[in-house]
DRENSE-571467 format. One record per residue (C-alpha): x, y, z. Coordinates in steps of 0.001 Angstrom, whole numbers, plus 500000, padded with zeros to 6 digits. Layout:
N
XYZ ...
! end
This chain:
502
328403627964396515 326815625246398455 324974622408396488 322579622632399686 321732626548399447 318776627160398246 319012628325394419 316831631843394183 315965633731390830 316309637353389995 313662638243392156 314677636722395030 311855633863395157 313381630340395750 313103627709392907 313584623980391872 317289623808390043 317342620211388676 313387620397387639 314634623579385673 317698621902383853 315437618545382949 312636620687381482 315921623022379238 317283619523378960 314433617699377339 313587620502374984 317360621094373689 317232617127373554 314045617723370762 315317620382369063 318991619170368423 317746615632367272 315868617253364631 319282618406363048 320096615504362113 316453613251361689 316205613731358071 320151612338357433 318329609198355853 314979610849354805 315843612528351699 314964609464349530 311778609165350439 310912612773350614 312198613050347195 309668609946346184 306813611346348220 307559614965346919 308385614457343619 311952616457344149 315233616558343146 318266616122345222 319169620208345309 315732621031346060 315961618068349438 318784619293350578 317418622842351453 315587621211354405 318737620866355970 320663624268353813 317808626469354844 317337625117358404 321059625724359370 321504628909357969 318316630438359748 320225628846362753 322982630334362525 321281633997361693 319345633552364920 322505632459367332 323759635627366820 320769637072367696 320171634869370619 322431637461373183 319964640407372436 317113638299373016 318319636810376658 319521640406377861 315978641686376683 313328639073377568 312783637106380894 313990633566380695 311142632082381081 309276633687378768 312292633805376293 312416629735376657 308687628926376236 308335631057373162 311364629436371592 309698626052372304 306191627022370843 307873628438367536 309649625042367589 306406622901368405 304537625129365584 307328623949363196 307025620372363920 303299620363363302 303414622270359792 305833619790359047 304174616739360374 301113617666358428 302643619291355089 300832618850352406 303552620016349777 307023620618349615 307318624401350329 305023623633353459 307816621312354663 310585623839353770 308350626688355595 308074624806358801 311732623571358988 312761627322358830 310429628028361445 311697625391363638 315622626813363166 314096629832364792 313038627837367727 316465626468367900 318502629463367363 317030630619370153 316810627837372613 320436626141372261 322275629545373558 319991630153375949 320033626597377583 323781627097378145 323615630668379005 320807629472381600 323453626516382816 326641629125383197 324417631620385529 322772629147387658 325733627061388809 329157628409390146 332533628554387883 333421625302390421 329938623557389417 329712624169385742 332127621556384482 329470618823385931 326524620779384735 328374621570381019 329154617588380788 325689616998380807 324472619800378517 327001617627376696 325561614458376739 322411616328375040 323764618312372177 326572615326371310 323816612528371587 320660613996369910 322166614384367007 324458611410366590 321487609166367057 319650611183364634 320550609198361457 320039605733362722 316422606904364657 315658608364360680 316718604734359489 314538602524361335 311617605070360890 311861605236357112 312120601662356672 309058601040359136 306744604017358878 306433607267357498 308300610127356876 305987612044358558 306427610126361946 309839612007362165 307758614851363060 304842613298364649 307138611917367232 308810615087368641 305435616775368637 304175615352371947 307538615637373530 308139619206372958 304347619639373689 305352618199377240 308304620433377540 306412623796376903 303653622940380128 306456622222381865 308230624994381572 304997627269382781 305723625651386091 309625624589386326 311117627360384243 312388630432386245 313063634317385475 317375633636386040 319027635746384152 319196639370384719 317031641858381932 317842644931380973 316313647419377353 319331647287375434 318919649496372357 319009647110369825 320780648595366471 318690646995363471 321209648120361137 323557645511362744 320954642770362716 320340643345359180 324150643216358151 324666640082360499 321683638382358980 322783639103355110 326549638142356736 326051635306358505 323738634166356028 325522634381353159 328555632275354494 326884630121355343 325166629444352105 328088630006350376 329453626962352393 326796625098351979 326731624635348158 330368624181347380 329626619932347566 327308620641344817 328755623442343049 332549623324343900 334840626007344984 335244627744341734 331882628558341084 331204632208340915 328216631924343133 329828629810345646 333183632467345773 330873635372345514 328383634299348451 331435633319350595 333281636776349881 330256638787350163 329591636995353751 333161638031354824 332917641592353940 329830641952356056 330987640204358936 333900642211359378 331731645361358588 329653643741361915 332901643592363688 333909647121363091 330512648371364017 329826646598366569 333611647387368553 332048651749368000 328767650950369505 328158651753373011 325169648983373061 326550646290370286 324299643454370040 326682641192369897 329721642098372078 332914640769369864 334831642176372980 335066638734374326 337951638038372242 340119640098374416 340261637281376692 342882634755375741 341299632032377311 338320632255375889 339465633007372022 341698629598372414 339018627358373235 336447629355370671 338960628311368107 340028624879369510 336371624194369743 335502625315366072 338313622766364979 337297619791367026 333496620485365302 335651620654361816 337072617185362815 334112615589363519 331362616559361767 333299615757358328 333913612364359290 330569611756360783 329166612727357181 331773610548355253 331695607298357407 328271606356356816 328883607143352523 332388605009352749 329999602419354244 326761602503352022 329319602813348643 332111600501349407 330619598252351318 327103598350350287 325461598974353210 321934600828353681 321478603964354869 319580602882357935 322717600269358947 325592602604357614 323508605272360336 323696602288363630 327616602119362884 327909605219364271 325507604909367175 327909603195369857 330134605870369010 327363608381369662 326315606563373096 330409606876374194 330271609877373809 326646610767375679 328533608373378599 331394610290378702 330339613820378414 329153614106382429 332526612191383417 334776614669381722 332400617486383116 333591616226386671 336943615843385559 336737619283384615 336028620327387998 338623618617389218 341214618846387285 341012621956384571 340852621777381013 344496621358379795 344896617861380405 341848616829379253 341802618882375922 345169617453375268 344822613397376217 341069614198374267 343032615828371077 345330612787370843 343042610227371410 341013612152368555 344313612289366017 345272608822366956 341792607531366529 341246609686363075 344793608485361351 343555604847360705 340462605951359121 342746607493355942 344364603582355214 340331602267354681 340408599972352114 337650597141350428 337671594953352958 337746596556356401 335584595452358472 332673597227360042 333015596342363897 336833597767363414 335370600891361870 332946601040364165 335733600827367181 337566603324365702 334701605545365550 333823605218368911 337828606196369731 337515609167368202 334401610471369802 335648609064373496 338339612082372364 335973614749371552 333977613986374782 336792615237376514 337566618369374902 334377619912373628 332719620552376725 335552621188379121 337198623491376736 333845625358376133 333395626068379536 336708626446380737 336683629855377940 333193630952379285 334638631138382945 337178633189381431 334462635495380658 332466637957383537 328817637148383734 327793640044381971 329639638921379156 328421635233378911 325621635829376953 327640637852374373 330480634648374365 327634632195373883 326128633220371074 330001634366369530 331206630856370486 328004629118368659 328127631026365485 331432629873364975 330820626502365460 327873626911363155 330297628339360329 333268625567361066 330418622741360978 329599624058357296 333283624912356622 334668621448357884 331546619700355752 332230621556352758 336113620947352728 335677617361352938 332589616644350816 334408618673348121 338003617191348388 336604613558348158 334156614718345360 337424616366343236 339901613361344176 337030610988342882 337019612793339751 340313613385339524 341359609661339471 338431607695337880 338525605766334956 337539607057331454 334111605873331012 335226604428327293 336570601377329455 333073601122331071 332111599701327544 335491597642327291 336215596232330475 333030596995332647 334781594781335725 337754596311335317 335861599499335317 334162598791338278 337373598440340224 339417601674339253 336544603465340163 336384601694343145 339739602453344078 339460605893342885 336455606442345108 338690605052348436 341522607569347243 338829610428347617 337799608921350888 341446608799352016 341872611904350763 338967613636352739 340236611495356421 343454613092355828 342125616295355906 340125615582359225 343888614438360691 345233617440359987 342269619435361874 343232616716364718 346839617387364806 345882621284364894 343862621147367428 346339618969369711 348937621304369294 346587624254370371 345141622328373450 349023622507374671 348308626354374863 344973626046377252 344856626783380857 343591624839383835 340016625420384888 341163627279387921 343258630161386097 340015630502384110 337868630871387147 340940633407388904 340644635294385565 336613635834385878 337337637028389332 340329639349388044 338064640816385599 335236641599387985 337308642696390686 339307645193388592 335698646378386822 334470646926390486 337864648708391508 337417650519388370 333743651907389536 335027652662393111 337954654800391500 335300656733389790 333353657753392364 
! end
């Protein structure tokens, strides 16, 4: 395809392409930076609130598991609805959620709207890339993907330090109040920019399955999410994980005997795509662990606050938006081998330094090797997700979206909850008894110090060996242009299939 045809939707009627990817743009930029705005919040929501720490942390526990019920979802939803339609409602649930929250007047208000804001963007991320894999070629995507890239890697990564400075100049509620006007922007727009692009059929929609992926999903992922507090031998954290297993593969099962599944689980017959699902789901293990454990090492050894421990990781976070369009191009260009594997070394190399941290590191070197390690991911996540997706046949896209995001979901709680709780049980493990608090409170002070780096150490180690994992898988990935031959393959043998029939 020609960059100077004329892009046309499903009905034929010629439209405005890069109008239609700013407007998807801006409004995945909203709701993926409030993921991460509260990072530095929870202090004074607790003060203004009157809260504990468990009952906080459910605006973030509750908002991603009704994300990651509603990714799976998400195919359904863009084989049934229009795009445009599918998009604007999305961003209206979203914009609703941001006002309740904005305006709460009481805890469970706040809770209530951040639920109904995961809604917004359970439904929104998928469909922005399912929107970006239909409306540019296999040969195109790599560009377009890069910079769907720089969106979902930078909103979030400048989340914490945005929460920082806002905290310590204004409001909590400002968090909100800010996004409000953007995503009110974003929904006019899309009346007039947003187009009808992706086919719609009436898939029968099996509510049975919906139910057992909601109770599945959900329960995972809570299960997940409570082992930092809880640990992994608590009954309710083994029982909710277990439980979430059962019905998942009870999904699976179902799902492979349906004629109409609602989520098609098929895609994992394609090699290409299953490696870079998986490869994918470990590079989100290896970073979102360390992203959460940098800025503690910081605020606890060093004594930094939560708003400066948050801009340490912001030049990392603005690599990485830099980067993500280059290796999009490079993508194009060259396939997704190379890059996954010079991106997965760059990422181990960059990682291994972080597990010899001591008292007196200093912060620009962390801060260096930060930005190493997400100049890595840059070129791996994106290339690697789209190289699998033109693995796939366009029918199948939406299916390997929402398949490929709900495991990301699970390895971003997974990845957490492994490193929270191994630095949490190595802390333990090794600090002082407290009856030399009373004795020796400086030498106290020091062993639990050093106890508290061992955890740290402990917990980067980890994050290494997802690294080295993941390096040794990218070997396995193909270039960009088998992936694109084995779309073609598929469709042409589908089509020979048909003719044969008749």
């Amino acid at each position: 395809m020609n960059d100077t045809v004329q892009p046309v939707d499903i009905n034929g009627r010629p439209y405005n392409r890069s109008l239609m990817v700013l407007v998807m743009l801006v409004g995945a930029f909203c709701t993926i930076l409030n993921q991460t705005i509260l990072a530095t919040a929870f202090p004074a929501l607790m003060k203004a609130f009157d809260i504990s720490t468990s009952t906080v942390q459910w605006l973030t526990t509750g908002f991603l598991m009704v994300n990651g019920i509603m990714i799976p979802i998400s195919a359904y939803l863009t084989s049934r609805f229009s795009t445009k339609f599918l998009f604007t409602s999305a961003m209206i649930i979203f914009e609703i959620g941001t006002v309740m929250a904005w305006l709460a007047p009481h805890f469970s208000v706040l809770l209530a709207a951040r639920l109904i804001q995961a809604v917004g963007v359970g439904i929104s991320m998928p469909l922005m890339q399912n929107v970006m894999l239909t409306i540019y070629p296999p040969e195109k995507r790599g560009s377009v993907m890069g910079i769907n890239g720089l969106v979902i890697g930078l909103a979030p990564a400048i989340g914490p330090t945005l929460s920082g400075w806002i905290i310590d100049n204004y409001s909590w509620r400002m968090l909100f109040e800010m996004i409000a006007p953007i995503t009110g922007l974003a929904i006019i727009a899309s009346f007039f920019f947003v187009k009808n692009v992706i086919p719609n059929q009436k898939p029968h929609l099996d509510w049975l399955s919906v139910i057992i992926s909601t109770a599945g999903f959900g329960s995972m992922l809570y299960g997940f999410s409570t082992v930092g507090d809880k640990g992994w031998t608590s009954p309710l954290v083994i029982s909710t994980i277990l439980i979430g297993v059962i019905l998942v593969a009870i999904l699976v099962a179902r799902q492979n005997r349906l004629d109409e599944p609602f989520l098609e689980f098929k895609v994992f017959e394609s090699k290409e795509f299953t490696l870079a699902t998986i490869l994918g789901a470990i590079v989100m293990m290896a970073m979102v662990g360390v992203e959460l454990v940098v800025p503690m090492y910081l605020q606890i050894i060093h004594g930094m606050s939560a708003f400066h421990s948050g801009l340490t990781l912001l030049f990392g976070a603005l690599v990485m938006g830099a980067m993500s369009p280059i290796t999009g191009s490079l993508f194009d260009r060259y396939g997704a081998r190379r890059l996954a594997i010079t991106g997965m070394f760059i990422l181990t190399v960059g990682t291994l330094p972080f597990a010899f941290l001591n008292r007196d590191t200093p912060t620009i070197y962390i801060i260096f090797l930060y930005a190493v390690r997400l100049f890595g991911i840059s070129m791996v996540m994106m290339p690697v997700t789209t190289s699998g997706m033109n693995a796939l046949p366009l029918k199948l896209i939406a299916h390997g979206t929402a398949v490929n995001n709900t495991l990301r979901q699970v390895a971003t709680s997974v990845g957490t909850a492994i490193m929270i709780s191994v630095l949490t049980n190595v802390t333990k493990n090794n600090q002082p008894a407290h009856s030399l608090l009373v004795q020796a409170p400086i030498q106290y002070r020091s062993r639990m110090l050093d106890a508290t780096l061992l955890g740290y150490h402990s917990a980067f180690w980890f994050a290494i060996g997802f690294s080295v994992l993941g390096l040794i898988l990218a070997f396995f990935i193909a270039s960009g242009r088998n992936s694109r031959k084995s779309t073609i393959s598929i469709d042409k043998s589908k089509a020979q299939s048909k003719e044969g029939d008749r």
